[in-house]
C-alpha positions as CSV (number, residue, x, y, z in Angstrom):
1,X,-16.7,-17.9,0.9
2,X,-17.7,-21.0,-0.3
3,X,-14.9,-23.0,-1.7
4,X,-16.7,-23.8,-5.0
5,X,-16.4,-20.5,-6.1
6,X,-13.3,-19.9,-4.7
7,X,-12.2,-22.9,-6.9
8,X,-13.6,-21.5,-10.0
9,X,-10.1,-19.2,-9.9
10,X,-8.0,-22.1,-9.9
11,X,-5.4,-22.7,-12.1
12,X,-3.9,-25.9,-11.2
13,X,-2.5,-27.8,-13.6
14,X,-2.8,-24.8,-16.9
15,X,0.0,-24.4,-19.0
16,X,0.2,-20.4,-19.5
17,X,2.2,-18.6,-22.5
18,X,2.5,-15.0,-21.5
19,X,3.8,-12.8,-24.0
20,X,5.6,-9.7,-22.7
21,X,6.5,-11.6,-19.3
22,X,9.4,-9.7,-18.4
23,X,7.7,-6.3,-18.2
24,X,6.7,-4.5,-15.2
25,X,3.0,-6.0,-15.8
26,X,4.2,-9.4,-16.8
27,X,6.2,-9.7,-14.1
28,X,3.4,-9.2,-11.6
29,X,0.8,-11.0,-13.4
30,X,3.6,-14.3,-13.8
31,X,4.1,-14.3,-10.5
32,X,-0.2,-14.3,-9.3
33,X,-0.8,-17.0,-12.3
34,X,1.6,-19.3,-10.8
35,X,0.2,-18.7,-7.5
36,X,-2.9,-19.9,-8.0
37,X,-1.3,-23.4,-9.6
38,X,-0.2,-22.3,-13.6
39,X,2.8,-23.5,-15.2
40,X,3.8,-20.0,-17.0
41,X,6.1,-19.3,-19.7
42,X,7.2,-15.8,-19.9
43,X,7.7,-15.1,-23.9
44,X,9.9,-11.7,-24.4
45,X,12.7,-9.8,-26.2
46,X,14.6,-8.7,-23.0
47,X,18.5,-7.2,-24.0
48,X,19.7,-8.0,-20.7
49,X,18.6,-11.3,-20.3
50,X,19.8,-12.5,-24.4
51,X,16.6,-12.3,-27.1
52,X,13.9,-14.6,-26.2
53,X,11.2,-15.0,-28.2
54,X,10.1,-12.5,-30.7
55,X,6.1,-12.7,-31.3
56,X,6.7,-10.5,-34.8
57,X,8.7,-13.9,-36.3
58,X,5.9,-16.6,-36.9
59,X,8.6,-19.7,-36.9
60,X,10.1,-19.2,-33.6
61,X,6.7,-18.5,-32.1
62,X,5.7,-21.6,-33.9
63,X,8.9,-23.6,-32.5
64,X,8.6,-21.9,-29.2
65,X,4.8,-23.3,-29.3
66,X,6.4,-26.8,-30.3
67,X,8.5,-27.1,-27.4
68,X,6.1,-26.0,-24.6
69,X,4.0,-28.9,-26.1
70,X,7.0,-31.5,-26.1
71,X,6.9,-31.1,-22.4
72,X,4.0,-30.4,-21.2
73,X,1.4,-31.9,-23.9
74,X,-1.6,-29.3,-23.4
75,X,-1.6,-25.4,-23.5
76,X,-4.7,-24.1,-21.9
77,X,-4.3,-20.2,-21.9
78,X,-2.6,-17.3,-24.2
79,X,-2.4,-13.7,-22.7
80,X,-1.4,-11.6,-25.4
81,X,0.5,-9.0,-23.1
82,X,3.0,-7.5,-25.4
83,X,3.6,-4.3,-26.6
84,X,5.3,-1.6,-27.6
85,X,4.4,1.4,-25.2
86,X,7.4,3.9,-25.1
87,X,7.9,5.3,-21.8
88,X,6.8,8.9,-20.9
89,X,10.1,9.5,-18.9
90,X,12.9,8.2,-21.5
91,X,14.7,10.5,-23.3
92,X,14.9,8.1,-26.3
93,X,11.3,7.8,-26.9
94,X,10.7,11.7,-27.7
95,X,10.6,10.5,-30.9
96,X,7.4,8.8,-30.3
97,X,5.3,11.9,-28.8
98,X,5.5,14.1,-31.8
99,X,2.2,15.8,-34.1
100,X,0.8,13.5,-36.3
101,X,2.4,14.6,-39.4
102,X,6.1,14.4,-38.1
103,X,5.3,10.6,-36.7
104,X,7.9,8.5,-38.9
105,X,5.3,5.9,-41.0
106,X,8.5,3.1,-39.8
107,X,7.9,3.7,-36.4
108,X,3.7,3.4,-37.0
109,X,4.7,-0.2,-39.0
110,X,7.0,-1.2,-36.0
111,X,4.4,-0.4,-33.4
112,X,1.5,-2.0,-35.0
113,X,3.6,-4.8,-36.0
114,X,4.0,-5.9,-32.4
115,X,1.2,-4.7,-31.2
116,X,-1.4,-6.1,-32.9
117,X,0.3,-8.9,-35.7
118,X,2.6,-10.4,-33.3
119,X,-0.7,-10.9,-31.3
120,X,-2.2,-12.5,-34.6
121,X,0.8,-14.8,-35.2
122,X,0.7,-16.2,-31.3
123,X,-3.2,-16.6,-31.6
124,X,-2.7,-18.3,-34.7
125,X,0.3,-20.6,-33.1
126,X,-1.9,-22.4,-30.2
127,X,-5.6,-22.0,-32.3
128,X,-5.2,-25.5,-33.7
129,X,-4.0,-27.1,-29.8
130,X,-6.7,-25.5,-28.4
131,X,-9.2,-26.8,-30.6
132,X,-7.7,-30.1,-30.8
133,X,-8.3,-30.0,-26.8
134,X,-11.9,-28.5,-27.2
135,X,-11.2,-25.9,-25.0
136,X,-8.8,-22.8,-24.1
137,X,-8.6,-19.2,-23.1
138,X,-7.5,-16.3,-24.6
139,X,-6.7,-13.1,-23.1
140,X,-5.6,-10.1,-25.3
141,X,-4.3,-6.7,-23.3
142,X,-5.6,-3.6,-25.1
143,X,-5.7,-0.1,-23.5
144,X,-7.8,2.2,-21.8
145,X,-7.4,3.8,-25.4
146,X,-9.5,1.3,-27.5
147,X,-12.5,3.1,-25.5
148,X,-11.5,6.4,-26.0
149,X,-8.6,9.3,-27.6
150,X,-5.7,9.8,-25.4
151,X,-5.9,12.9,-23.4
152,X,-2.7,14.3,-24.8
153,X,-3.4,17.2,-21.9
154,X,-1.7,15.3,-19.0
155,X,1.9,15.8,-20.9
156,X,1.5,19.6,-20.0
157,X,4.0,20.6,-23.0
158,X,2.8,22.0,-26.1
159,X,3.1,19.5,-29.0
160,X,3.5,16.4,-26.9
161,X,1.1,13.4,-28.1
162,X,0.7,10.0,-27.7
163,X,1.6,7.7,-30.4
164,X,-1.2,7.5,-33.2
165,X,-0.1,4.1,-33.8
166,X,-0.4,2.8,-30.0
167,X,-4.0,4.3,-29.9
168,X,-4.9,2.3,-33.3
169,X,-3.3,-0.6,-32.6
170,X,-5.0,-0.5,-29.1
171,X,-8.2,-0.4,-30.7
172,X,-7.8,-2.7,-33.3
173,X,-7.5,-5.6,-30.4
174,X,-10.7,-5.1,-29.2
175,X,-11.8,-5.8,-32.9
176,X,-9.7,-9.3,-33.0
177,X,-10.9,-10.3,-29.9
178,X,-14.1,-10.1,-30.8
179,X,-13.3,-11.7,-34.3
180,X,-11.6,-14.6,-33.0
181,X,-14.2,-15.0,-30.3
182,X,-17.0,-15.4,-33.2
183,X,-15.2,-17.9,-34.7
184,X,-13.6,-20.3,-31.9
185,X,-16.4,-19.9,-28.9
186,X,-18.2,-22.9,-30.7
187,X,-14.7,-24.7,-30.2
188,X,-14.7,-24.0,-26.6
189,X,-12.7,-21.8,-26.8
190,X,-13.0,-18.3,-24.9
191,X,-11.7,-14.7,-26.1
192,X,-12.0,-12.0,-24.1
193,X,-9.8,-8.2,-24.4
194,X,-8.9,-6.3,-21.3
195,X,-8.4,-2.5,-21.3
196,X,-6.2,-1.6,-18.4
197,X,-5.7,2.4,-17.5
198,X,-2.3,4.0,-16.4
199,X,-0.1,1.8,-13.7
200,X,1.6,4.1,-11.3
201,X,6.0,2.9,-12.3
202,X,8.5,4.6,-9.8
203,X,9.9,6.3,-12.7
204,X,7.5,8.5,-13.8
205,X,7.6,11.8,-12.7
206,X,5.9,12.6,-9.5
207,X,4.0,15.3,-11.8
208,X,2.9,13.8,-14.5
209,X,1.5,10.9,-12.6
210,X,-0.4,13.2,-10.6
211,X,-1.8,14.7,-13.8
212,X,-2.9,11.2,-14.9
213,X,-4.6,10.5,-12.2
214,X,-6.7,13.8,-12.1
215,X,-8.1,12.1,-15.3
216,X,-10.0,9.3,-14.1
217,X,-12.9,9.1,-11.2
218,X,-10.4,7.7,-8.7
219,X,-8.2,10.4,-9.1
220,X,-5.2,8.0,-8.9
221,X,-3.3,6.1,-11.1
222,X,-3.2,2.2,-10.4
223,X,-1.1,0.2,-8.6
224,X,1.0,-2.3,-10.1
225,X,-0.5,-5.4,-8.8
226,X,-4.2,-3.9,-9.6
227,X,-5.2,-5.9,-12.8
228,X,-3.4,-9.4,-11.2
229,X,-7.0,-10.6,-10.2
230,X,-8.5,-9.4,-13.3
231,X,-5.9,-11.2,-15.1
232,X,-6.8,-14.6,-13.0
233,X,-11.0,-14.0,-13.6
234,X,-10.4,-14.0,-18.0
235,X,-8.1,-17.0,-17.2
236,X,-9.6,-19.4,-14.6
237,X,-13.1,-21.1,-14.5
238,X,-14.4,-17.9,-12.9
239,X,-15.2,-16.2,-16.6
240,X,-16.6,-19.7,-18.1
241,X,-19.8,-17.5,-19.8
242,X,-17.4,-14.7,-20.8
243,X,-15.8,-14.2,-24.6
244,X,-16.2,-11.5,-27.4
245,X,-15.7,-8.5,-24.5
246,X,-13.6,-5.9,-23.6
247,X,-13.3,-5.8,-19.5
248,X,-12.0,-2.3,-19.0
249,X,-10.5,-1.3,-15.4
250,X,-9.4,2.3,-15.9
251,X,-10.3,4.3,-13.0
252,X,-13.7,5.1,-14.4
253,X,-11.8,7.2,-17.2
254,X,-13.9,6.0,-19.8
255,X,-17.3,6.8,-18.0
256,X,-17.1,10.2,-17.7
């Protein structure tokens, strides 16, 4: 391959904040982006590690913005990555897979309030630096639900559903993207959505993911380290022409 192309996916010298850094996405997508040159900063609430940075709180994001430009001056690309997305296999989160009209409206306000206005309040926090800079990329994760319903059929248990407020929240960032993309492409600056499908995590039942996988055209789920080169063509040089879309990776789910 001819090395000016394979230069367009270079990310030497890009200051990266990644929101939701420590999950088992983040983690994989942190370690590709510095890999091909980035500087990243990982942005999440992790318990284990002490609170970090909490996207829902628009002064700390605001700080945290302020100190990654006290030392390194520039901030070239945003990848709205977290979420709230309670696992399939953890007793706790029953709570979350219940009919409609027994979903508590708190937990629909908590979910949507990370989901989709904590990715408002970081967009909002490095706008103004990326205009100042005429340029910058923005990269919001949404769901292989903002293209279609959940197929509440791979739980194989009677009254078992996705969260209503995952799926709407999901959705609503394709519609942000797009809105933010009308207003800052003239800026140079470039917003694109990516709709991932199901990622195959050694803890979900052998069953289940099995299930999932019957649901798409690849009859698998993906591996964990699937989307990292996706993740690296919305960031780098490689997507220049690219903003207002919704790059969706799920299998072929979608297209049936």
């Amino acid at each position: 391959m001819r090395k000016e192309v394979t230069d367009k996916f270079s990310l030497d010298g890009k200051v990266v904040i990644l929101t939701g850094g420590d999950g088992l996405l983040g983690q994989e997508y942190s370690k590709n982006l510095s890999l091909a040159g980035a500087m990243v900063f990982k942005w999440d609430i992790n318990p284990k590690l002490g609170k970090k940075i909490d996207i829902t709180d628009e002064k700390e994001v605001k700080l945290a913005v302020a100190n990654i430009m006290s030392w390194c001056g520039h901030i070239d690309i945003l990848i709205n990555n977290a979420a709230m997305n309670p696992a399939v296999e953890n007793e706790e989160s029953k709570k979350y897979f219940v009919p409609i009209e027994d979903y508590p409206v708190e937990l629909w306000r908590k979910e949507l309030e990370i989901n989709l206005t904590g990715m408002f309040i970081c967009t909002k926090a490095v706008v103004p630096i990326m205009k100042k800079q005429g340029k910058g990329v923005i990269v919001n994760i949404a769901s292989e639900v903002s293209n279609i319903a959940h197929d509440h059929r791979i739980y194989n248990e009677t009254g078992r559903y996705k969260s209503p407020a995952y799926v709407a929240s999901k959705t609503a960032v394709v519609g942000l993207t797009r809105a933010c993309a009308a207003q800052l492409g003239e800026f140079g600056i470039r917003v694109n959505a990516f709709s991932p499908g199901g990622v195959r995590n050694p803890k979900v039942p052998a069953d289940f993911a099995e299930r999932f996988g019957k649901s798409n055209m690849l009859g698998r789920m993906a591996e964990v380290d699937e989307y990292c080169a996706t993740i690296l063509y919305l960031c780098s040089d490689a997507s220049s022409f690219m903003t207002g879309a919704n790059l969706t990776a799920d299998g072929g789910k979608s297209s049936w």
